[in-house]
C-alpha positions as CSV (number, residue, x, y, z in Angstrom):
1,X,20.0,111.9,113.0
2,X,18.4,108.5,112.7
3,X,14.8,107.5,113.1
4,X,15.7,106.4,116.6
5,X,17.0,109.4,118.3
6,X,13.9,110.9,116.6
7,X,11.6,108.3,118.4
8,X,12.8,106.8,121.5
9,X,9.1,104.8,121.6
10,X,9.9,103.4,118.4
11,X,13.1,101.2,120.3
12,X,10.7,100.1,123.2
13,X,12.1,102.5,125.5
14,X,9.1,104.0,126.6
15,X,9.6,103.6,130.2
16,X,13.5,105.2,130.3
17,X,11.8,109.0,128.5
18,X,12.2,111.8,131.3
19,X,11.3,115.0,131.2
20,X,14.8,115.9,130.3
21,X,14.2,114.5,127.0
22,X,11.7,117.3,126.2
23,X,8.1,116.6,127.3
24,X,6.4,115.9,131.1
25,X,3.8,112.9,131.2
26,X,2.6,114.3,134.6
27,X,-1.4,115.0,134.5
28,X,-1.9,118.7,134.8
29,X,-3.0,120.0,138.4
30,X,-6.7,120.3,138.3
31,X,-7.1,121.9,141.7
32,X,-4.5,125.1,140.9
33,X,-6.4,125.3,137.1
34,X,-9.6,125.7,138.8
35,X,-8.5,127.9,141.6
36,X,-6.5,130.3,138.7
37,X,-10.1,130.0,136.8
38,X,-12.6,131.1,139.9
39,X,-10.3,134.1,140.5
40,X,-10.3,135.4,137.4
41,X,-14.4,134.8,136.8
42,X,-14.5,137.0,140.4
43,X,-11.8,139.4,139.3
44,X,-14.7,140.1,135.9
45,X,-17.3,140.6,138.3
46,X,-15.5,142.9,140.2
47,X,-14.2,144.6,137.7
48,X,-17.7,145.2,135.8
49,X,-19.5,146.2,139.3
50,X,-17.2,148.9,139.7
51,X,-17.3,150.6,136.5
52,X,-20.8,149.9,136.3
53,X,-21.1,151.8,139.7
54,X,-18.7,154.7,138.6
55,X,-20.8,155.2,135.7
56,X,-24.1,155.4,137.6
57,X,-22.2,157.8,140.1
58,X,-20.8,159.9,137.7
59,X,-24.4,159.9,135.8
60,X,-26.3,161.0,138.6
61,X,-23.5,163.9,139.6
62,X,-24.3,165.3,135.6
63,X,-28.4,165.2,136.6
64,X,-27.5,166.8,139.8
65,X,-25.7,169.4,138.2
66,X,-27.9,170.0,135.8
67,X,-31.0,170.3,137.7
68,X,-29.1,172.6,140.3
69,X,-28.3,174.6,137.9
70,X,-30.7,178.1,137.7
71,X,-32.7,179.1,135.1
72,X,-31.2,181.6,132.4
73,X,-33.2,185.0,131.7
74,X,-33.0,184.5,128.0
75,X,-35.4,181.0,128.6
76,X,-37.6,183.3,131.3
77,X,-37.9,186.3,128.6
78,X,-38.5,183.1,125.8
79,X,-41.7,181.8,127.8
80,X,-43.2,184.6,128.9
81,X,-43.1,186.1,125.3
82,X,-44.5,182.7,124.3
83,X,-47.3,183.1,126.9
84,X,-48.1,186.3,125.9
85,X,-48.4,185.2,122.4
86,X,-50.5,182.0,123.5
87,X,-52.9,183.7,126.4
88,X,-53.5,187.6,125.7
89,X,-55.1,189.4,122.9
90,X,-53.3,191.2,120.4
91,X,-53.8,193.3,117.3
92,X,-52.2,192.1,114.3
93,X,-52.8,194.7,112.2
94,X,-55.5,197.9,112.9
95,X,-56.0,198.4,109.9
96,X,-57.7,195.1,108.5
97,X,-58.9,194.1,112.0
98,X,-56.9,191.4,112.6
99,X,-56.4,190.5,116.4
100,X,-54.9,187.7,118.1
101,X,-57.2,185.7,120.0
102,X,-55.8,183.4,123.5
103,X,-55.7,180.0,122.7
104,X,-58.4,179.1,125.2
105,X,-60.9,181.4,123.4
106,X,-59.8,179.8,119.8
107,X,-60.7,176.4,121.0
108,X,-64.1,177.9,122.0
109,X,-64.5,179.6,118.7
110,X,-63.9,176.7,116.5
111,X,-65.9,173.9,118.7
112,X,-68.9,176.3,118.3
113,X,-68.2,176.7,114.9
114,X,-67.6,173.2,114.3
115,X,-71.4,172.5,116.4
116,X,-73.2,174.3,114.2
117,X,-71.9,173.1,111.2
118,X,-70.1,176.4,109.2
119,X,-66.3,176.2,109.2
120,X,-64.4,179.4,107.0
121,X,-63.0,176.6,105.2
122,X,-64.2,173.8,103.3
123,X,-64.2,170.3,105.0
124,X,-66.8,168.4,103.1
125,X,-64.7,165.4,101.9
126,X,-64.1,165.2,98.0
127,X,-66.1,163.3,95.7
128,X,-64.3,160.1,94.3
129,X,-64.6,159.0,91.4
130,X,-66.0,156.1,90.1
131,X,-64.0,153.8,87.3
132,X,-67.4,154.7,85.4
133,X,-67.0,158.1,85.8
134,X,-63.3,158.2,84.8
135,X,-64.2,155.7,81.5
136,X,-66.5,158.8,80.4
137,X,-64.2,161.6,80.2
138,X,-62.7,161.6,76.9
139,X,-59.3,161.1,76.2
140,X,-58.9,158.8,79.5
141,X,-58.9,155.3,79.4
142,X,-60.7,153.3,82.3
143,X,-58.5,152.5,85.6
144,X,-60.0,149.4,87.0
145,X,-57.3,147.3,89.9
146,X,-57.8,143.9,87.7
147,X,-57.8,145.4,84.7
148,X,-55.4,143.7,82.4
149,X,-54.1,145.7,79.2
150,X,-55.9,144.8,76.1
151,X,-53.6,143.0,73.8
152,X,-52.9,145.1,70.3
């Protein structure tokens, strides 16, 4: 093949190309493009309302089911041994003394406690110590924040 069965332009045939000769210079049909492209932007929409809406359905059957469905004895038998254990008094052991107290009386106890100043356990905050302080004991070197280390 030669350069002008190649390129029918190239000759100054331009006008005699069809679109038997391989290619269509028609201008695309704007109206059908934009028709095809709002159907399938509505056909998107459509498609995420309904599964959106399916999922909300099928997430308030689970609640539904769930909240309809009755209480087991084991949880029952659970809280009321926790209640018992959080609102009635108990001994722990007889032979020390040792009793369970309810919750409410507790609270009582220790804001009482806690009024007039003696707690069973210590709650005085710690002394800290000074970088003067920690220079002095022996064997310890001084730990000041901008101290640099002394060059040897």
């Amino acid at each position: 093949m030669d350069d002008k069965e190649l390129n029918p332009i190239a000759d100054g045939h331009a006008a005699s190309v069809t679109a038997d000769e391989g290619f269509d210079r028609d201008d695309p049909n704007a109206g059908i493009i934009a028709l095809i492209g709002g159907a399938i932007v509505i056909i998107v929409i459509a498609v995420i309302m309904s599964v959106s809406y399916l999922y909300e359905v099928s997430r308030d059957e689970d609640v539904n089911t769930l909240v309809a469905q009755p209480v087991s004895q084991e949880l029952l038998n659970l809280r009321a041994k926790e209640d018992g254990d959080l609102y009635q008094y108990k001994y722990i052991d007889r032979k020390t003394g040792a009793v369970r107290l309810p919750i409410d009386r507790a609270m009582e106890l220790y804001a009482k406690e806690a009024a007039e100043g003696k707690f069973k356990y210590p709650t005085a905050p710690a002394h800290i110590k000074t970088a003067a302080e920690i220079a002095a004991v022996p064997g310890k070197a001084a730990a000041t924040p901008n101290a640099t280390p002394a060059a040897k």
